[in-house]
C-alpha positions in Angstrom: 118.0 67.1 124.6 115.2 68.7 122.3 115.1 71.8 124.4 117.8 75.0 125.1 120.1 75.1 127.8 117.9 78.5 128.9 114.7 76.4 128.5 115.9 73.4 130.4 117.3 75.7 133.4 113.7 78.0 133.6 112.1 74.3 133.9 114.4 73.2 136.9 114.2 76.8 138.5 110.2 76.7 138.0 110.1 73.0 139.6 112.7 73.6 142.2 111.0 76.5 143.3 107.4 74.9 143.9 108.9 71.7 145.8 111.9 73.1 147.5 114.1 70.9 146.9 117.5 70.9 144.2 116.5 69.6 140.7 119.1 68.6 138.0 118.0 67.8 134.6 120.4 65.7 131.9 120.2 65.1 128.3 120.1 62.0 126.4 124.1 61.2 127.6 123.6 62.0 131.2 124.8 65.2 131.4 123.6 67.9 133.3 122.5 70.8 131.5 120.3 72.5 134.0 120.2 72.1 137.9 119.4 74.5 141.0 122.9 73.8 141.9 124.7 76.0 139.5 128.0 73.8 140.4 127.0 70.8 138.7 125.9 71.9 135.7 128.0 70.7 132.7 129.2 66.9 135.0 128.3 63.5 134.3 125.5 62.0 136.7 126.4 58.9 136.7 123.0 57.8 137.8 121.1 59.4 134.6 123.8 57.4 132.6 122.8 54.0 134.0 118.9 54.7 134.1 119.7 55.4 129.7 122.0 52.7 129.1 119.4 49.8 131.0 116.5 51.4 130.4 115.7 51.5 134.2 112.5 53.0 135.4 114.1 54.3 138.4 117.0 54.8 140.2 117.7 55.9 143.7 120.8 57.0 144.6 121.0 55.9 148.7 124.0 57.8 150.5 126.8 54.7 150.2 126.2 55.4 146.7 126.9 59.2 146.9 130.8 60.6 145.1 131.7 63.3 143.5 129.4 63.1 140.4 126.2 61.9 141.9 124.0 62.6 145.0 121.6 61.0 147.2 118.4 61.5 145.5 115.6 59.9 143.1 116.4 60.0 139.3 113.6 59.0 137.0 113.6 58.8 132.9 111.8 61.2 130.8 110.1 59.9 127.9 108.2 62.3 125.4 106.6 61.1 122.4 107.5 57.0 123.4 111.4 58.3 123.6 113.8 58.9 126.6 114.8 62.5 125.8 116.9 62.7 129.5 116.7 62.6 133.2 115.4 64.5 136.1 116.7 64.1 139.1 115.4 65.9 142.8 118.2 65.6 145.6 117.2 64.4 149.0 116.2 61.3 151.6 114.2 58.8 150.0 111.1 59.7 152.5 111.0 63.4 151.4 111.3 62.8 147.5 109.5 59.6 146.6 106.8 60.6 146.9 106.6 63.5 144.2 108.8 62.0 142.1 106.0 60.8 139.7 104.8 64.2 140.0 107.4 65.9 139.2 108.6 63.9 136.0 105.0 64.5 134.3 105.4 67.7 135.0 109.2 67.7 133.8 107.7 65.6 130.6 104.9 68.3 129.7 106.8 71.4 129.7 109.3 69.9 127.9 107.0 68.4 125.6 105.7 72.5 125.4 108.9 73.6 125.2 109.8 71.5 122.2 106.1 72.1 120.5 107.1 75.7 120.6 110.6 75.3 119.0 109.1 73.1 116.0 106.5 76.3 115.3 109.5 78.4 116.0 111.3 76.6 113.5 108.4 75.9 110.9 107.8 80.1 111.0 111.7 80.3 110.2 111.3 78.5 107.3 108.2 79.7 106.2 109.5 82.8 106.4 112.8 82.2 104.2 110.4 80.7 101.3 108.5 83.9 101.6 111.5 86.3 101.7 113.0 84.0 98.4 109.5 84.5 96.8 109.9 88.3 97.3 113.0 88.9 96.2 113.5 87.2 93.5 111.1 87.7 90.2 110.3 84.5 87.9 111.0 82.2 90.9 107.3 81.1 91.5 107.5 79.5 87.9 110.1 77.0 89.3 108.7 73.4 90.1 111.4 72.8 93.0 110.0 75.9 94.6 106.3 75.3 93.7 106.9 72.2 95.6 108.6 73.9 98.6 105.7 76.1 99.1 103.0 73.7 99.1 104.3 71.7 101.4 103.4 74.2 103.8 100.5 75.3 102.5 101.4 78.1 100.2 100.2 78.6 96.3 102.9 80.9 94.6 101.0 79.7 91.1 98.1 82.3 91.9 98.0 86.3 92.0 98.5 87.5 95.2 98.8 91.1 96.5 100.9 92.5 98.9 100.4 95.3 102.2 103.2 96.7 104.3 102.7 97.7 107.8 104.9 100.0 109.8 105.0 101.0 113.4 104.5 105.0 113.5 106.4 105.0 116.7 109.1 102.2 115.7 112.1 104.5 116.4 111.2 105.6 119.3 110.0 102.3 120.7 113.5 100.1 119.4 115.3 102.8 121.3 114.3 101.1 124.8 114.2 97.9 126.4 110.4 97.9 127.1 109.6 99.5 123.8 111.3 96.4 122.3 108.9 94.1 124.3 105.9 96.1 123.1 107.3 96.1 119.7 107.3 91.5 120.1 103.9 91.6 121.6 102.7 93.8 119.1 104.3 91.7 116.1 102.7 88.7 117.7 99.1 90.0 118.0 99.5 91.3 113.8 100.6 87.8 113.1 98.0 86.0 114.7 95.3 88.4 113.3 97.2 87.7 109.4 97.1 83.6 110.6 93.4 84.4 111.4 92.7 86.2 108.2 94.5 83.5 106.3 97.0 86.3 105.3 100.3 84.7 104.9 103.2 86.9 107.4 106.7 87.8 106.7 108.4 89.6 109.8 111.4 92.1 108.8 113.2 93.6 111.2 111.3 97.6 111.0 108.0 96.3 109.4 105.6 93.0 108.7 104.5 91.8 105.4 101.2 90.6 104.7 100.3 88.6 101.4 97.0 88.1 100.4 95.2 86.3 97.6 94.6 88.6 94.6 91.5 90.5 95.9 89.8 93.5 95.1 91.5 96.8 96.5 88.2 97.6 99.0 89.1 94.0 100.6 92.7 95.1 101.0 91.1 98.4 103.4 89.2 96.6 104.9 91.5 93.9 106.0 94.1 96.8 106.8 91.7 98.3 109.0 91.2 95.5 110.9 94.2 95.1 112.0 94.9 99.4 112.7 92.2 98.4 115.3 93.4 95.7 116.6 97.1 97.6 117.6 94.9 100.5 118.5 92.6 98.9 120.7 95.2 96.8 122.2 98.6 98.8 123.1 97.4 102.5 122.0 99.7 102.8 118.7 99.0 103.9 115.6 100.3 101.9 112.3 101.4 103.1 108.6 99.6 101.1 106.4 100.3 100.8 102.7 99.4 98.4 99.8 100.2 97.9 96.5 97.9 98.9 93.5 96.6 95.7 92.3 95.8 96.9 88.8 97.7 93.8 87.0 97.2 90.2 88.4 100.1 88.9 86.7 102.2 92.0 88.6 105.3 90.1 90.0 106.0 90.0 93.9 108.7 92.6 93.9 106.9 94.9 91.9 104.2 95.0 94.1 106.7 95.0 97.1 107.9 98.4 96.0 104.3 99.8 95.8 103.2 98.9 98.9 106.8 100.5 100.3 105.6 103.3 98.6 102.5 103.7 100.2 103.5 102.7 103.8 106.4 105.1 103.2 103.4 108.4 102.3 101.3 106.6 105.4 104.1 107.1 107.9 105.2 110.6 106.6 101.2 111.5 106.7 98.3 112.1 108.9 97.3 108.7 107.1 96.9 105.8 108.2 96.5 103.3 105.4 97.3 104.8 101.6 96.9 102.7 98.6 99.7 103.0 95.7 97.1 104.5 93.6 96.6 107.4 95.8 100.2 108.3 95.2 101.2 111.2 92.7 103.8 113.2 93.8 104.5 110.7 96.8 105.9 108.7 94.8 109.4 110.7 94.5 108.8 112.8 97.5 110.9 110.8 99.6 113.6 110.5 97.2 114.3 114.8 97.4 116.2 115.9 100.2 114.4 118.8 102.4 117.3 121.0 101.7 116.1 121.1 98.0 112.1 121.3 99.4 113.2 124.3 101.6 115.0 125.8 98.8 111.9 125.4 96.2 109.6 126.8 99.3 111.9 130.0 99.7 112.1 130.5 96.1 108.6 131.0 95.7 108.0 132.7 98.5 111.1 134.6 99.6 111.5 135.8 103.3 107.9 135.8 104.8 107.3 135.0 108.5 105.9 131.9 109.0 102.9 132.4 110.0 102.3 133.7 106.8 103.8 130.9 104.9 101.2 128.9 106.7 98.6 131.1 105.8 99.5 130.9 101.8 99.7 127.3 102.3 96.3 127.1 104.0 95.5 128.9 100.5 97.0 127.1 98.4 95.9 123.9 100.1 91.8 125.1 100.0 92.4 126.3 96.1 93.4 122.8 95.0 90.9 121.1 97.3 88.3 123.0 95.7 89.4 122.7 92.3 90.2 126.5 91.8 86.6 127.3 92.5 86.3 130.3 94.1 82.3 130.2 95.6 83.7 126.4 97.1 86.9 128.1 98.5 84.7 131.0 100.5 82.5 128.4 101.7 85.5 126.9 103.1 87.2 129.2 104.4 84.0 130.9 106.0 84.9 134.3 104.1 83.4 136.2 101.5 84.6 135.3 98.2 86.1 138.8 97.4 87.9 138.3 100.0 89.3 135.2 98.5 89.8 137.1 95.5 91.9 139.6 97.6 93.7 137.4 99.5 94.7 135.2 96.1 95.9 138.3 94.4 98.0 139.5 98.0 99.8 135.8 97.5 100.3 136.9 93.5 101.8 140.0 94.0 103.9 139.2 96.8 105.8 135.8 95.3 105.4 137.4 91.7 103.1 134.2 90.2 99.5 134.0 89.6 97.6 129.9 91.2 94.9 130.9 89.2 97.1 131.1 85.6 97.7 127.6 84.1 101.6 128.3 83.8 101.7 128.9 87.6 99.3 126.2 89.2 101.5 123.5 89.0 104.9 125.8 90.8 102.4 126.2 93.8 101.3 122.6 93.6 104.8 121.6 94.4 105.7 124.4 97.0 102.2 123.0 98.5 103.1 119.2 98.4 106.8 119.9 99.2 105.2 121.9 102.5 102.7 119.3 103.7 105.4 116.2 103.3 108.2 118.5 105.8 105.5 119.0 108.3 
């Protein structure tokens, strides 16, 4: 049959259960594969074999036909798209089960006609999804004919630029770690893919992310259509995403190049406050990840010793404003909500405690990287 073992015994169960009575359903052979009788599952029914081989309509099993591999009961054929796919059979007297029998083939005949719709998307999304992973991973492949070919059959150009975003769940840890963070996790996969199907975004599910490949576009179309879709998983379930995309600077940029940006990007997003970042955005991002926070703290404590935290935070506060304000000193007061001598004091304080000067040239960039190194451990 066209249909799992577990999808062929929900059916029975589902049936069963409405009419109250057994129901066994066989494959092509006449073999039960599922039945409300968990004893008969796997025999021959000899019935289902004889409706197959003649091409019966019908067959009744009265009890002088009864033994050990068939019961008394109505058996009818199941034919889905003009072909006999199996049997269903309900057990019972001829009074009590005759008359739903129609009934309950039709009904038998659509959910497995559903069932096996399902598995052909099921399997078309499997294999879209391999052509998408192959035309990832591997650089140079889209100039290939045999794979040109491939991809549009299913709809795909791999001839034209294309840019690619990477979405993360901020909570994905967390939520794998459980059984109903798992479900969450499936629901909320489904409702990004048929947002990307909506969007014609092609979709690649990995295991810890989703990929979305658009046509080349320009970057404000790439935050916009990564917005969209924030709001959707907001809206709907209450979780927050880590968005990023690559930098689209170079049409001709191949797939795995702007993979890695759009890593990148989702990788600052989910170590952030941010919820979509662009590759352009990125400065030091783009190695932060790769420096241990052993090596962070160390760079932190060499600038600035042994101070308490609270005023560590406060010099970082500092240090963030000064660069925010581009070392201007009227823009940092009216920042801060201070006078700017007091900025002045409270710059010099920071000098003469760690020994180096934000405001000399030579020294910006060592508090750049203490401030950088700060904000990426929090």
């Amino acid at each position: 049959m066209y249909i799992s073992r577990e999808t062929a015994q929900e059916i029975v169960e589902e049936i069963g259960g409405e009419i109250g009575a057994h129901i066994n359903l066989m494959d092509e052979r006449g073999y039960i594969i599922a039945s409300t009788d968990a004893s008969r599952i796997g025999n021959l029914h000899e019935g289902a074999r004889r409706i197959i081989q003649n091409h019966l309509p019908e067959l009744y099993i009265t009890r002088e036909m009864e033994n050990a591999m068939t019961k008394k009961g109505i058996n009818l054929p199941l034919v889905v798209d003009e072909n006999v796919v199996g049997v269903v059979g309900i057990t019972g007297d001829r009074e009590k089960v005759y008359g739903y029998g129609n009934i309950v083939r039709r009904m038998t005949e659509i959910l497995i006609a559903d069932s096996i719709q399902k598995d052909a998307k099921r399997y078309e999304r499997r294999q879209r999804y391999y052509l998408l992973e192959e035309w990832l991973d591997n650089p140079g492949i889209s100039r290939n004919m045999d794979f040109q070919k491939r991809a549009a059959k299913m709809g795909i150009d791999v001839t034209t630029p294309h840019r690619v975003m990477i979405l993360l769940f901020k909570e994905y840890q967390e939520l794998s770690d459980t059984f109903e963070g798992q479900r969450l996790l499936e629901q909320m996969e489904a409702s990004i893919r048929h947002e990307a199907e909506r969007q014609k975004i092609l979709y690649l599910r990995e295991p810890s992310r989703q990929i979305c490949i658009l046509p080349w576009c320009a970057t404000a179309h790439m935050t916009a259509a990564a917005e969209k879709i924030s709001r959707l998983i907001d809206k709907k379930y209450g979780k927050k995403l880590a968005v990023g995309y690559d930098s689209g600077r170079e049409k001709r940029l191949s797939m795995r190049r702007c993979v890695y940006e759009a890593e990148k990007a989702a990788a600052q997003a989910q170590a952030s406050g941010s919820s979509i970042v662009g590759y352009d955005e990125l400065d030091m991002e783009l190695f932060l990840n790769e420096i241990s926070y052993n090596t962070m703290e160390d760079y932190i404590h060499k600038l600035f010793g042994n101070v308490q935290k609270e005023r560590l935070a406060e010099y970082m506060k500092m240090t963030e404003t000064y660069f925010a304000c581009e070392g201007s000193i009227i823009k940092m007061a009216e920042k801060l909500y201070i006078h700017k001598n007091t900025v002045q004091y409270k710059l010099k304080k920071m000098a003469e405690e760690t020994g180096r000067d934000i405001r000399q040239p030579s020294d910006t960039a060592v508090y750049y990287m203490a401030w950088k190194f700060h904000h990426y451990m929090q």
